[in-house]
Structures are given as structure tokens and as C-alpha cells.
PLY file of the C-alpha trace (Angstrom):
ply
format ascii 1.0
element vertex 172
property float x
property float y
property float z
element edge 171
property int vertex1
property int vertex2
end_header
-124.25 140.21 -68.90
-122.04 138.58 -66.00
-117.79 138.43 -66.38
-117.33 135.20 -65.17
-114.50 133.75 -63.44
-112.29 130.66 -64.32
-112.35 128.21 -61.12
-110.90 124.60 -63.13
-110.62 123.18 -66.29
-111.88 120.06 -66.67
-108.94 117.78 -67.56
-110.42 113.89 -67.85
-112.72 111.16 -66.23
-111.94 109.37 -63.63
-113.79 105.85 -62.56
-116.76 104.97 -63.78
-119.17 106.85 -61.22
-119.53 110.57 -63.24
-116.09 112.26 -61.54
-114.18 114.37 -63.40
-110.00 115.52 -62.76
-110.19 119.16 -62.77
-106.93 121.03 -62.64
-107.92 124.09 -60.09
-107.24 127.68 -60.95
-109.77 128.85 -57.79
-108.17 130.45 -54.56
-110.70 128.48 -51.75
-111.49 125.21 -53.72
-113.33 123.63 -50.83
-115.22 126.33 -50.63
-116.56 126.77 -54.47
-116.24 123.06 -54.65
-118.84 122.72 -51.78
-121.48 120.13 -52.12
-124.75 122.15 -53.54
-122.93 124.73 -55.46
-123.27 125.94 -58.36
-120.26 125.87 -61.39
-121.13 126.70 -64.91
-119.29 124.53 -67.64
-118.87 125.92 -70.58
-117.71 123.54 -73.63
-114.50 124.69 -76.18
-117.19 125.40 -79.13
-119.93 126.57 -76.72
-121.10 130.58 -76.02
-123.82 129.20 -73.63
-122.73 127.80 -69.91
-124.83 124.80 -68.57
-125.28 125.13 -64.92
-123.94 122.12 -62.90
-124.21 121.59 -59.25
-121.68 120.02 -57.10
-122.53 116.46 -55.18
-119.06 115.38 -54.03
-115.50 116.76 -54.11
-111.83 115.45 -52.89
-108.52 115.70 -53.92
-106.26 113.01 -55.58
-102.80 113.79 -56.02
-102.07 116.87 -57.37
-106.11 117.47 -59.03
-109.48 118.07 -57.81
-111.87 115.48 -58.21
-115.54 116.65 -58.84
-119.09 114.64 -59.35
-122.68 116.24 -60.58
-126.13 116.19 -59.57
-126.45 115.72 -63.19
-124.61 112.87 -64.36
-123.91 109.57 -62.67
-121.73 107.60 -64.76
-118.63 108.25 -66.88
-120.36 107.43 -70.67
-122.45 110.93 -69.63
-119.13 112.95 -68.54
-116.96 111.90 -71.06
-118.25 114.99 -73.02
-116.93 117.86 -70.62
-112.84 117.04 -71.04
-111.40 119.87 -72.18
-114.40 122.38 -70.67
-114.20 125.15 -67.84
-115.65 125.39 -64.93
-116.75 128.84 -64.24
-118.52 131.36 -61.90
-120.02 134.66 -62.25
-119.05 137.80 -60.34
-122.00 137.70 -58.32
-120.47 134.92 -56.30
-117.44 136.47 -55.58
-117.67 137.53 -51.94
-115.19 139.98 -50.04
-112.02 139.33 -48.96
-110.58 140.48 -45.46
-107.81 143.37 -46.04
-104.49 142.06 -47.76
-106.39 139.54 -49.32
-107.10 139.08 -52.97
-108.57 137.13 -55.71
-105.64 135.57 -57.96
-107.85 137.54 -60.97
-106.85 140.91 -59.81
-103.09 139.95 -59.20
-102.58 138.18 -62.69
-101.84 140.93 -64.89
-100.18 143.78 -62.33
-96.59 144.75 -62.90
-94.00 144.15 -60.40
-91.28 146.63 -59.40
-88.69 147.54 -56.53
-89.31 149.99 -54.25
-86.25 152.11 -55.80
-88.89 151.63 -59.49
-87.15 149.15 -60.85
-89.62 147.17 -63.11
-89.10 143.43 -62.99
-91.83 142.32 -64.69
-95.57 141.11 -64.65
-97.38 138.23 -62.47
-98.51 135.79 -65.00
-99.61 133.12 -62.93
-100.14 132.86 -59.32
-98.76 129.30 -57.49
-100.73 127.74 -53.94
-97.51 125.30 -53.34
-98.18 125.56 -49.13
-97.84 127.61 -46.61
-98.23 131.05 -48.93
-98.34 131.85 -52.66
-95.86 132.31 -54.55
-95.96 134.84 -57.75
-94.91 133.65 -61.05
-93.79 137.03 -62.80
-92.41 137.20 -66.48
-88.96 139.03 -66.30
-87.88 141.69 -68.65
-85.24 138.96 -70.26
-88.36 136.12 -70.46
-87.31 134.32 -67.70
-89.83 134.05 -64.74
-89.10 135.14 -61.32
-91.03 133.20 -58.54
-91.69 136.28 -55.97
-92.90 134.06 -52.39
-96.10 136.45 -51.44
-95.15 137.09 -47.93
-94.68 140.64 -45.74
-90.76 140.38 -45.61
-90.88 140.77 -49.83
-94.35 142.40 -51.01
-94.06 145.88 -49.06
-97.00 147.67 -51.80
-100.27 146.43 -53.22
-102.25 149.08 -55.39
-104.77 146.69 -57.45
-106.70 149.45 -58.87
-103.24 150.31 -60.98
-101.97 146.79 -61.03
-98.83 147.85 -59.65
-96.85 145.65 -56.63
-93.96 147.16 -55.19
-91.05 144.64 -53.55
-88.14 144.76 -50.93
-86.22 141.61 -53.09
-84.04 139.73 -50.73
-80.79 138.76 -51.26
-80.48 136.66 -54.75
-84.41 136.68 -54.88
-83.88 138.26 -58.69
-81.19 136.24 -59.84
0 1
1 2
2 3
3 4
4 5
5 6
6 7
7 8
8 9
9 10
10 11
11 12
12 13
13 14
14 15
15 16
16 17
17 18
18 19
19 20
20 21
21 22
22 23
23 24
24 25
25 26
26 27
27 28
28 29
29 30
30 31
31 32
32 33
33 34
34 35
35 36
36 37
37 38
38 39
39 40
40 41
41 42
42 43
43 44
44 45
45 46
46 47
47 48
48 49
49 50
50 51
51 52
52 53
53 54
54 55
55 56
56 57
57 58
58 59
59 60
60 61
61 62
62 63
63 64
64 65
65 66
66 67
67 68
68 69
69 70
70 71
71 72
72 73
73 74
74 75
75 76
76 77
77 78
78 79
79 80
80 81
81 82
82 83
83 84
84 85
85 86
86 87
87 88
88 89
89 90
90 91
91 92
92 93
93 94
94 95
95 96
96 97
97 98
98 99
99 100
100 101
101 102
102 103
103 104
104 105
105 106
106 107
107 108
108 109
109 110
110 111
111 112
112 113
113 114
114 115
115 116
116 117
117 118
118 119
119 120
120 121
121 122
122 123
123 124
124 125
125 126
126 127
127 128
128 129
129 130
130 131
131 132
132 133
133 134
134 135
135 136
136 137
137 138
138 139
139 140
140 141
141 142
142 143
143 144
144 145
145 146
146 147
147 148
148 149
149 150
150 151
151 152
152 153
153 154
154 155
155 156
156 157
157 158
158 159
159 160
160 161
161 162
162 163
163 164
164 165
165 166
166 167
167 168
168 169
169 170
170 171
């Protein structure tokens, strides 16, 4: 049985050609989103995935827009709002060193490098030039940690642990 991965969620229609608005959770959307791929949607209600294949992406504002060999008007997509767009493991490829997958990041707990635990990443932003970490403090308040060399200093993701040099009010 593959784990599958989370790439989008399928948000809306949008025209009257087949697109959908996907809001992207994928780290190299022009990449998965490439024309010929394959995503696998799978409904709310649904156990089974139906394979789709990519025939055009672009981007619109802050979403990605997506159309399918197999639908060409928006009366046949209306029925994937609310779906995921997924991929199994076996299309992951490797990543050069100090690279990751947001997957393996989610989850790990954050903490000093004197052990102070600040908390874990829950979410993982692409805002521009590098990505920033959304981690849930102790007190519930998140903590956006930028992920850049000055800050992250440790990566083990085998033990989902990240150690960090904070900078000055970084924690505040």
C-alpha cells in the first residue's frame, strides 16, 4: 500500500474551461504541476484515488490554477471542490543535502542550542526568498523561525529535532 503525500487541496472552479483553484501545500509546484503528470484526487467521502493527469498549470494571485486531461468544462469539475490532490512516495525523488520535503519538517520539535524547547513546526510558509517555519510555542502562540543558516544551526530529521541560534527578539 503507498503513503501518499498531500500536494493541494482543491479549493473551487474557476472559468468555464475545467480549471480548478488549488491552494498548494507542495514544495516545487511547477514541477508536480508539470503538464503530463500524474496527481491522484481523492474526494472527502472517498477511500479510492482517481488518477488525473495534468494539461495546463499557472498561477493567479495567491492559488494554483490546474486543468485535466479528463475534464474540459466546469459542469464536470464542479465535483472535486473540497478534494486533495495527492502523490505517492514513489514519486518523491531526492533532495540535494540541506534540503527537505516540508513532510519531514512538519512535526519536529524546535529548541536552542543551550536545549531550550520552543516548540513544534506546524506548518511550513514559501513567502520568497526562503521558508519560513511556523512553530507552535509552549504558551500557544506561534513563532515564525525564517529557515536560513544565520538561525537553523541543527537538522536531525530522523529524531525530528531542529536546533536554533535565535537572534535578537526572534522569540519574542
Amino acid at each position: 500500500m503507498d503513503k501518499w503525500f498531500n500536494v493541494g487541496k482543491i479549493v473551487n472552479t474557476h472559468g468555464i474551461r475545467g480549471e480548478v483553484r488549488v491552494i498548494s501545500k507542495t514544495d516545487f509546484a511547477e514541477e508536480r504541476y508539470k503538464s503530463g503528470n500524474k496527481l491522484y484526487f481523492f474526494a472527502e467521502k472517498s477511500k479510492e484515488p482517481m488518477e488525473l493527469t495534468v494539461k495546463s498549470h499557472r498561477t493567479h494571485k495567491n492559488f494554483d490554477l490546474l486543468t485535466f486531461e479528463e475534464f474540459n468544462n466546469v459542469n464536470q469539475v464542479e465535483s472535486l471542490k473540497g478534494g486533495l490532490l495527492k502523490v505517492p512516495e514513489s514519486q518523491l525523488h531526492d533532495l540535494e543535502e540541506g534540503e527537505f520535503y516540508y513532510h519531514q519538517i512538519i512535526g519536529c520539535m524546535v529548541s536552542t542550542l543551550e536545549g531550550e524547547e520552543i516548540g513544534k513546526i506546524s506548518e511550513v510558509l514559501a513567502p520568497g526568498a526562503n521558508d519560513v517555519w511556523v512553530v507552535r510555542g509552549k504558551r500557544g502562540k506561534d513563532i515564525l523561525i525564517p529557515y536560513i543558516d544565520e538561525i537553523v544551526k541543527e537538522i536531525d530529521i530522523d529524531n525530528k529535532q531542529i536546533k536554533i541560534l535565535p537572534m535578537e527578539g526572534l522569540l519574542d
